[in-house]
C-alpha positions, 0 to 999 in steps of 0.5 A: 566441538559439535556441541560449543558450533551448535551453541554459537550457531542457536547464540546467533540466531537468538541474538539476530532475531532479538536484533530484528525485534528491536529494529521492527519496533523502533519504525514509527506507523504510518500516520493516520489517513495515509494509504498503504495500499490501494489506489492513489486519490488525485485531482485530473489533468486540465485537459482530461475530459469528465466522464462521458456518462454519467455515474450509476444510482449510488455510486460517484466518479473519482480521478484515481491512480491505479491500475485500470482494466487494461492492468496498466497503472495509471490515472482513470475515473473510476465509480465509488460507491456514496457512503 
């Protein structure tokens, strides 16, 4: 009786991870040039004023949205490095 449960049980989880394989296969990728992670590129709000200085040498500001320094998530300049 122990050995047929203990069959049955590994049967079962063999079967439910092949099952899972299957489905993890069939999900297509992100297409190429969409952000997974990370922040949020957006263009700001009419009203939003630019920058009140300007960025420092090698860097450019981007509207982004993402959590700012106040850890609240939201849109914000931000200096990116020119590349």
């Amino acid at each position: 009786m122990k050995r047929l449960f203990l069959t049955t049980a590994a049967s079962a989880v063999v079967l439910g991870l092949g099952t899972l394989g299957a489905v993890a296969a069939s999900i297509a990728p992100y297409p190429p040039g969409t952000i997974v992670y990370g922040q949020l590129r957006g263009t700001p709000p009419a009203d939003f004023p630019p920058p009140a200085t300007p960025a420092p040498i090698g860097f450019h500001y981007e509207w982004v949205y993402g959590y700012d320094q106040h850890a609240v998530y939201r849109g914000h300049w931000e200096a990116v490095r020119n590349s």
